[in-house]
C-alpha positions in Angstrom: -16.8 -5.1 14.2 -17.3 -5.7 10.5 -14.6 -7.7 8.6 -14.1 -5.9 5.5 -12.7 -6.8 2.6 -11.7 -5.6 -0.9 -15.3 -5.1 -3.4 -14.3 -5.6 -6.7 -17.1 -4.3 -7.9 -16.1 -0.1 -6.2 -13.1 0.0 -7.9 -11.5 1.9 -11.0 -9.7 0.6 -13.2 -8.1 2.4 -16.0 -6.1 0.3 -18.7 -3.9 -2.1 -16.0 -1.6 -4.6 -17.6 0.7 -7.4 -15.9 0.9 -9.4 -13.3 3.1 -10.5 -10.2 4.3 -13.1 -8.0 5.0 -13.1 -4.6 8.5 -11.7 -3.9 11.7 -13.1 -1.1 13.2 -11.2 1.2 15.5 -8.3 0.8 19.1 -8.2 1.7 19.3 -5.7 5.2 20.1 -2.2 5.3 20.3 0.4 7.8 21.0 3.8 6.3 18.6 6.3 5.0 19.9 6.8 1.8 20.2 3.3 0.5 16.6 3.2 -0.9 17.8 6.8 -3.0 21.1 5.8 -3.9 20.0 2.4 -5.4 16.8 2.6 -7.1 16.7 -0.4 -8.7 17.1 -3.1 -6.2 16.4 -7.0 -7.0 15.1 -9.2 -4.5 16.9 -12.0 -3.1 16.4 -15.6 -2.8 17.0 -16.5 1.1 14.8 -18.8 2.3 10.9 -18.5 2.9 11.1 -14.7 3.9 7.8 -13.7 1.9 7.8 -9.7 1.0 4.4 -7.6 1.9 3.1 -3.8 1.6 1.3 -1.9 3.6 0.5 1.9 4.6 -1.6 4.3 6.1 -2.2 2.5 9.5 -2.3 5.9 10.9 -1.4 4.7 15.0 -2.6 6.9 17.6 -5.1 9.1 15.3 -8.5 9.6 16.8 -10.0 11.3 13.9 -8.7 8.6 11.1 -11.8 6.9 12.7 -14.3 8.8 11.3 -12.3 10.2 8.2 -11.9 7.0 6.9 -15.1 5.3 8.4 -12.9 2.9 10.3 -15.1 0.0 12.7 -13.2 1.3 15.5 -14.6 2.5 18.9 -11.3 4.2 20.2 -7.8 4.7 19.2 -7.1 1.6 21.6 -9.1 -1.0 20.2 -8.1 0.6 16.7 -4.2 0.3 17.5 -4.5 -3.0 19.0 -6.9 -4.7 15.9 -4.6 -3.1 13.5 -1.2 -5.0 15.2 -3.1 -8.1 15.8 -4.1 -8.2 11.6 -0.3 -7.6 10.7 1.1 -10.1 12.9 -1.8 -12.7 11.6 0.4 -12.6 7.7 3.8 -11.0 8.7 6.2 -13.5 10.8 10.0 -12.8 9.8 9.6 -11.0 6.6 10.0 -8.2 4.9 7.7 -4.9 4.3 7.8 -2.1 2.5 5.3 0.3 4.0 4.3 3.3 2.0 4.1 5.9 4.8 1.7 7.6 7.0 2.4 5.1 9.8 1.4 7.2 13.1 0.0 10.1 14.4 0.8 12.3 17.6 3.5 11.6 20.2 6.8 10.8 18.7 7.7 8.9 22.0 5.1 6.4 21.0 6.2 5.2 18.0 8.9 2.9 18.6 6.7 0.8 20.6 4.2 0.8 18.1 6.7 -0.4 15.6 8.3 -2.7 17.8 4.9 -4.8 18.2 4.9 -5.7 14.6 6.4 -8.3 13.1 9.4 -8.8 10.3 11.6 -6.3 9.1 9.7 -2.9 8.0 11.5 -0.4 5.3 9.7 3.3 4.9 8.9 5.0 2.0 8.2 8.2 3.5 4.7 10.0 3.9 3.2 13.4 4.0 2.2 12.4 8.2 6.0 10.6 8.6 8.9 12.6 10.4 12.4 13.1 9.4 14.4 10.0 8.3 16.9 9.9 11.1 13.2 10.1 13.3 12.2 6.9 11.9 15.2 5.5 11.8 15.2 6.1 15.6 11.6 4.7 15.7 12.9 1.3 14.6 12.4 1.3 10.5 15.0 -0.8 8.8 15.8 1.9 6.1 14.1 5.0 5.0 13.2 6.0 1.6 11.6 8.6 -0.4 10.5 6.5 -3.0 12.5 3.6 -5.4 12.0 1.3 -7.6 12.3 -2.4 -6.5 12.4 -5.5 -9.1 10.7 -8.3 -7.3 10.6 -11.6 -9.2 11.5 -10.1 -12.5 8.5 -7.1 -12.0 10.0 -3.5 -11.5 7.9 -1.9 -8.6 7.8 1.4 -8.0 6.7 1.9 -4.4 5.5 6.0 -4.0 3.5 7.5 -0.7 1.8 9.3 -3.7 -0.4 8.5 -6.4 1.8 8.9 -9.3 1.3 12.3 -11.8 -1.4 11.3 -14.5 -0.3 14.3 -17.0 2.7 14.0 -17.5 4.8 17.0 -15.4 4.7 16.6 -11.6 0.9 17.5 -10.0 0.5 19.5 -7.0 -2.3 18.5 -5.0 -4.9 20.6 -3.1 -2.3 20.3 -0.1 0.3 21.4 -1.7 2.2 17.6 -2.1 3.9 17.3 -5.1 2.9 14.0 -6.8 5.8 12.2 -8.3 6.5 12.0 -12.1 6.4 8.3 -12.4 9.9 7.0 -13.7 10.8 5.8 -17.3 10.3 1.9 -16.5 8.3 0.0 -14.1 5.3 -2.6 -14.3 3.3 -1.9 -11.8 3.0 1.6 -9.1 2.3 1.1 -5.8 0.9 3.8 -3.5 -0.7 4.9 0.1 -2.3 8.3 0.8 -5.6 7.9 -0.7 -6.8 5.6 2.2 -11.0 3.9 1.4 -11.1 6.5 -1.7 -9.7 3.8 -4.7 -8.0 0.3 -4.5 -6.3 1.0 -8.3 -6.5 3.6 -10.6 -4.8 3.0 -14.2 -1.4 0.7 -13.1 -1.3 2.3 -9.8 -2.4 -0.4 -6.5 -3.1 1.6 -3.4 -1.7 -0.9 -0.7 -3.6 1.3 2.0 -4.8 -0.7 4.9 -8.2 1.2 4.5 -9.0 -1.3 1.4 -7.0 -4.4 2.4 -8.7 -5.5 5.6 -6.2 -4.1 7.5 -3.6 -6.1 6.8 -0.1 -6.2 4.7 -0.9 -7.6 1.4 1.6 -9.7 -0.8 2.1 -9.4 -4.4 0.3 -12.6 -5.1 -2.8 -10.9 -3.5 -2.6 -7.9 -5.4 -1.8 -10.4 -8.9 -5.2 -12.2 -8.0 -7.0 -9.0 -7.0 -6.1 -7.3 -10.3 -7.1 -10.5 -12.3 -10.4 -10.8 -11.3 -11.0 -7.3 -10.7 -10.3 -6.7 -14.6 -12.4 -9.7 -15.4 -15.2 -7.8 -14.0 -13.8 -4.5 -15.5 -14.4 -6.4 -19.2 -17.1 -8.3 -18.1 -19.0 -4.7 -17.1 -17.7 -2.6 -20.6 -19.1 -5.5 -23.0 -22.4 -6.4 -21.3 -23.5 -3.6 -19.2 -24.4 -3.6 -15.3 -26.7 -6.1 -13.8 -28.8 -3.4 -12.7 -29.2 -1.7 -16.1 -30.1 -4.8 -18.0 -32.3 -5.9 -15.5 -34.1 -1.7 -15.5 -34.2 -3.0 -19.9 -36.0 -6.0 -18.9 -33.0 -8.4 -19.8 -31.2 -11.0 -18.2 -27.9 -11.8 -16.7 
């Protein structure tokens, strides 16, 4: 089974400014309208608790296999890789995952949830249930989305790609993509699985282009560093493939 990992060099980037350091844990909540009723929310300082992201794990979904080209043989050895990589980074943390987390029987997804590690809050998805479902499932809090200040950077954490034009966009499925709020530094998304890793400010935290695995926003700081490095690198001197066609070096 391959072991994949982020390319810098397939990824669009569109005018990103910032960066981001790792953030602590989050004080607990168990009610489905905390993340809506506070929507900007600072982290705490309690220890080691480190905070990660994640989404789009898709338990229990035969067909994510070959829409997403996943190096899976079966939903088994898919499910099983995919708790094995979370619990490699998460011990007793904190996630925010960004929805889409299973597919199919309901029953079943308490005991996938209950298999990870740390303490998992939902921003809700498209594929997600009810709030009082997840709830049930074992999520710490439900959301639909919010705005979170983590070491001094406003996050705003969104299933969806954020609107690019201004009013709200409906997409081909008839999910409305959110109008991105006044103030934040840096969006962060699920939904679009393998297709992009960050478009404009926006960081798809989809496990499709992180290895499968919850990413911290130290990884995503060091990702979007050298990423635009590359992005600057490209725009002044051309690709390596074109200046080689001119009969140029590197």
């Amino acid at each position: 089974m391959a072991d994949l990992s982020p390319d810098v060099t397939g990824f669009l980037i569109r005018g990103y400014g910032g960066s981001t350091t790792v953030g602590k844990g989050l004080g607990r909540r168990t009610t489905s309208s905390s993340c809506e009723d506070d929507r900007a929310r600072e982290s705490s300082k309690n220890g080691s608790m480190a905070t990660f992201f994640s989404s789009d794990h898709h338990f229990g979904h035969a067909n994510i296999i070959r829409y997403c080209g996943r190096p899976y043989a079966s939903i088994g050895e898919m499910n099983f890789h995919m708790t094995r990589r979370w619990n490699e980074v998460v011990a007793d943390d904190n996630v925010w995952y960004l929805g889409d987390f299973a597919i199919g029987d309901r029953i079943t997804w308490p005991g996938y949830l209950a298999a990870l590690n740390g303490r998992v809050t939902l921003v809700r998805g498209n594929h997600d249930a009810d709030p009082q479902t997840m709830l049930a499932a074992g999520f710490a809090e439900v959301c639909e989305n919010v705005v979170v200040t983590v070491d001094g950077k406003k996050l705003w954490l969104n299933h969806f790609p954020p609107a690019t034009e201004g009013a709200d966009y409906k997409g081909r499925l008839g999910y409305v993509r959110p109008k991105p709020p006044a103030s934040y530094d840096i969006a962060l998304c699920g939904h679009v699985h393998e297709k992009w890793t960050v478009e404009r400010e926006t960081v798809n935290v989809g496990v499709d282009r992180w290895n499968y695995r919850p990413i911290t926003l130290a990884q995503i700081e060091a990702f979007l560093q050298s990423t635009a490095a590359y992005e600057r690198a490209r725009l002044r001197y051309g690709s390596l493939s074109a200046r080689a066609a001119q009969g140029q070096g590197p």
